[in-house]
Structures are given as C-alpha cells and as structure tokens.
C-alpha positions, -999 to +999 in steps of 0.1 A: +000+000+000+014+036-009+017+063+022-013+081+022-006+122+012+007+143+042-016+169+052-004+210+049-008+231+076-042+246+063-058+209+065-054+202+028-034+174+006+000+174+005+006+161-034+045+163-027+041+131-001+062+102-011+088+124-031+126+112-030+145+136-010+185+133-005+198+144+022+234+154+021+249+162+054+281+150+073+269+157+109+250+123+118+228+145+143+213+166+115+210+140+093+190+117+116+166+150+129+157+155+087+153+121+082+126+115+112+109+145+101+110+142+064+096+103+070+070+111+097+055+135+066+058+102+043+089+113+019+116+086+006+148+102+024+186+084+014+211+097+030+250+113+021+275+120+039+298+135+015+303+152-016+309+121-039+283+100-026+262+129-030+271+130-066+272+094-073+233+091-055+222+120-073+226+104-104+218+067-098+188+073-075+173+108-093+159+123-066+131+148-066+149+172-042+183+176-027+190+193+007+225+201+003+248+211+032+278+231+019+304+219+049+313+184+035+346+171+044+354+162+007+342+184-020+330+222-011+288+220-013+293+250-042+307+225-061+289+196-056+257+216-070+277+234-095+284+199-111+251+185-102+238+216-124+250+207-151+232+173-161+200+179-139+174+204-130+164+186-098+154+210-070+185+220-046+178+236-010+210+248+008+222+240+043+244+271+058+256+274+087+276+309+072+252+333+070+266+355+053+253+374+022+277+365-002+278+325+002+240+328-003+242+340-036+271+322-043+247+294-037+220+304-059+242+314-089+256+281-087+222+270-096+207+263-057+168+268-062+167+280-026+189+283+014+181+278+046+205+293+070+215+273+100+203+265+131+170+260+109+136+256+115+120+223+110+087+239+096+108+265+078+124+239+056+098+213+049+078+245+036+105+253+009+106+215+003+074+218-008+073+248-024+103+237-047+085+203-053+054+217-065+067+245-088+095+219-102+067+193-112+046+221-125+076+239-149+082+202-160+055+192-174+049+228-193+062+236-227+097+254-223+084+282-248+051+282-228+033+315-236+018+322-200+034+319-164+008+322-138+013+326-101-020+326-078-043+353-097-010+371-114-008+356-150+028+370-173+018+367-207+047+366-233+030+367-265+013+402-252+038+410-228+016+422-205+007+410-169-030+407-157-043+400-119-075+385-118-085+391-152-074+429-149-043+441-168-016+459-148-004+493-166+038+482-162+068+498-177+086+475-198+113+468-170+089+461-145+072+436-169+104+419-179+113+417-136+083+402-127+088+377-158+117+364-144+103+356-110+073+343-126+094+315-141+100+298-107+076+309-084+093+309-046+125+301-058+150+334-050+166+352-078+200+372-067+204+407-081+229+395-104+203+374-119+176+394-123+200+423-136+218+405-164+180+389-177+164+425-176+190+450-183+214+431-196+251+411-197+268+444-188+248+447-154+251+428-121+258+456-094+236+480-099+212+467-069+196+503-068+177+496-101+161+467-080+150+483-053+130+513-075+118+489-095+107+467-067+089+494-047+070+504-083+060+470-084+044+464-050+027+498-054+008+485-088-001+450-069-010+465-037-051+458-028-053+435-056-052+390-048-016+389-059+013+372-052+042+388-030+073+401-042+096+391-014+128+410-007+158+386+003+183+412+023+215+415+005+207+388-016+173+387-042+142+384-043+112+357-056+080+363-058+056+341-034+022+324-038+003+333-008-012+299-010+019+285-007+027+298+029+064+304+023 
C-alpha cells in the first residue's frame, strides 16, 4: 500500500508526499533529525555524507529534491551543486551554517533553487521542500516556450507581454514587466540581483542593486489591494515572488 498524502498546515493534501529527498549532510545529528521528520510527513529520504556520494546518488537514484549542506569534508557543497547543475534540473535547498550574504548568492548562482540558514527551523524547511517540489513538477510538465506563467491570480503573458491580476491588466513599464517575468518563471525560488539584472537589463549589469530596489517598490505599489502574489525581498541577496497559497 502507498503512504497516504501528508496533510499541509491549512488541513489540505499534501501532493509532494512520497517524493525522493537526498539528504546530504556529514553531521549524523542533522542528518537523523531530517530524516525523522522528512519520513514522519511520508517522503523517501537516502542519506549522504559526502560530496561524492552525493554525486554518485544523485545520479543513480534521481531524486526529486536535494538538501544540500555546503560543509562536507570532501568536496565544497558550491561545487557539488555546480556539477550537479550541469546534467539535472532537480530542485537544490542549501544548508548554511555561514550566514553570510555573499555564500548565499554564491549558492544560488551556482544553480541552488533555494537556502536555509542554520540552526533552521524544521517547519521553515519542509515549507521550501514543498514549495520547490510543487513548482519543479509544474515547470516540467509545461512547454519550455510556454506562452503564459501564472502565479495565484498574477498571469505573465509573453506573446502580449503584459501582466493581468485576476483578469485585470496591470499598466507596467517595460522593466517592471520583464522583472516580474523572471520571477514568474519559478515561483518561490529566490533570484539574486545579479540574476535578475543580467535577464532584464542586460550582460553588462550585475551591481547595480539600486535599479532593483526602485523597481521593486514600483511594483508592490501596482499590486497593492489586488489578490496577488508577493514580491519578497531577500536582504542583501534577491528576491522571488511568493504564492500566498503557498505559505512560504
């Protein structure tokens, strides 16, 4: 008999119950606390304790997730997901205990879909988990070219480029359309600055955080009062734009 779905905390399904999640972590207490909870809410969880195993699992078991901790005692975690990237798209949550800025975005440019800085919260990381699974199985089974990205109410349409909430259009420079287009591609998941600059503006950019934050505020001011998503600012490092049904 399959594990019946997990319940979320607002009483409904849990469609990401009975995923595959590797866990790659070198300190046995860590490893056994994510492995209780991850089975208790019915996930497959296989264990590595360092960077080669991780690789080596990664690509004999294909997991649907990978919590990666970046303090192995063989290869650096950067790496590990910077080589992982470049054969598979499968989800990548970061374990830091450094929490600073710049190894956050390290992390993401690498090609980490998300980080969790630690000591964690339990809650706090099962909710990425799921919000990582859910959007990865969605973008998978879409065309690549699809013509539409819609988060809750907020649909980006390519082919008009424009953006509509709830059936009404939003009146958006062409900036703040091609911003919100790139966090509409993976809803949750947190785009550095460096990211969203060089998609938007350009190659050339990649410092000029200031653009960001204008553009940001612009944004939120257009969406405010209306059933849309949040645009979530990740200090010093991004931002992603959030499903409020999600609850991340």
């Amino acid at each position: 008999m399959s594990p019946s779905p997990d319940r979320a905390a607002d009483g409904s399904t849990d469609r990401t119950a009975g995923a595959s999640v590797l866990v790659v972590d070198d300190e046995h207490a860590i490893v056994r606390a994510l492995t209780a909870a991850l089975e208790a809410r019915h996930y497959r969880v296989t264990a590595a304790r360092t960077g080669h195993e991780a690789l080596e699992l990664a690509a004999t078991m294909t997991p649907d997730v990978v919590v990666l901790d970046l303090g192995l005692p063989d290869l650096d975690g950067l790496e590990v997901c910077r080589r992982i990237r470049r054969w598979s798209e499968v989800p990548i949550i970061v374990l830091t205990a450094e929490g600073s800025d710049r190894v956050k975005v390290q992390a993401l440019d690498e090609g980490a879909d998300d980080y969790v800085t630690k000591p964690f919260s339990t809650p706090e990381l099962l909710a990425r988990l799921r919000v990582a699974l859910r959007h990865h199985r969605r973008s998978a089974s879409d065309d690549a070219d699809l013509a539409e990205h819609q988060v809750g109410e907020l649909v980006v349409d390519h082919l008009h480029h424009e953006v509509r909430v709830a059936g009404e259009r939003l009146d958006l420079t062409p900036k703040e359309f091609g911003f919100l287009a790139v966090l509409a591609r993976h809803p949750g998941r947190v785009f550095t600055h460096r990211m969203i600059l060089q998609e938007v503006w350009g190659e050339a950019y990649g410092t000029e955080t200031q653009y960001l934050r204008v553009y940001a505020s612009q944004i939120r001011k257009k969406l405010a009062g209306r059933p849309a998503p949040v645009l979530v600012t990740e200090p010093g490092v991004g931002y992603r734009l959030v499903d409020a049904a999600d609850g991340s």
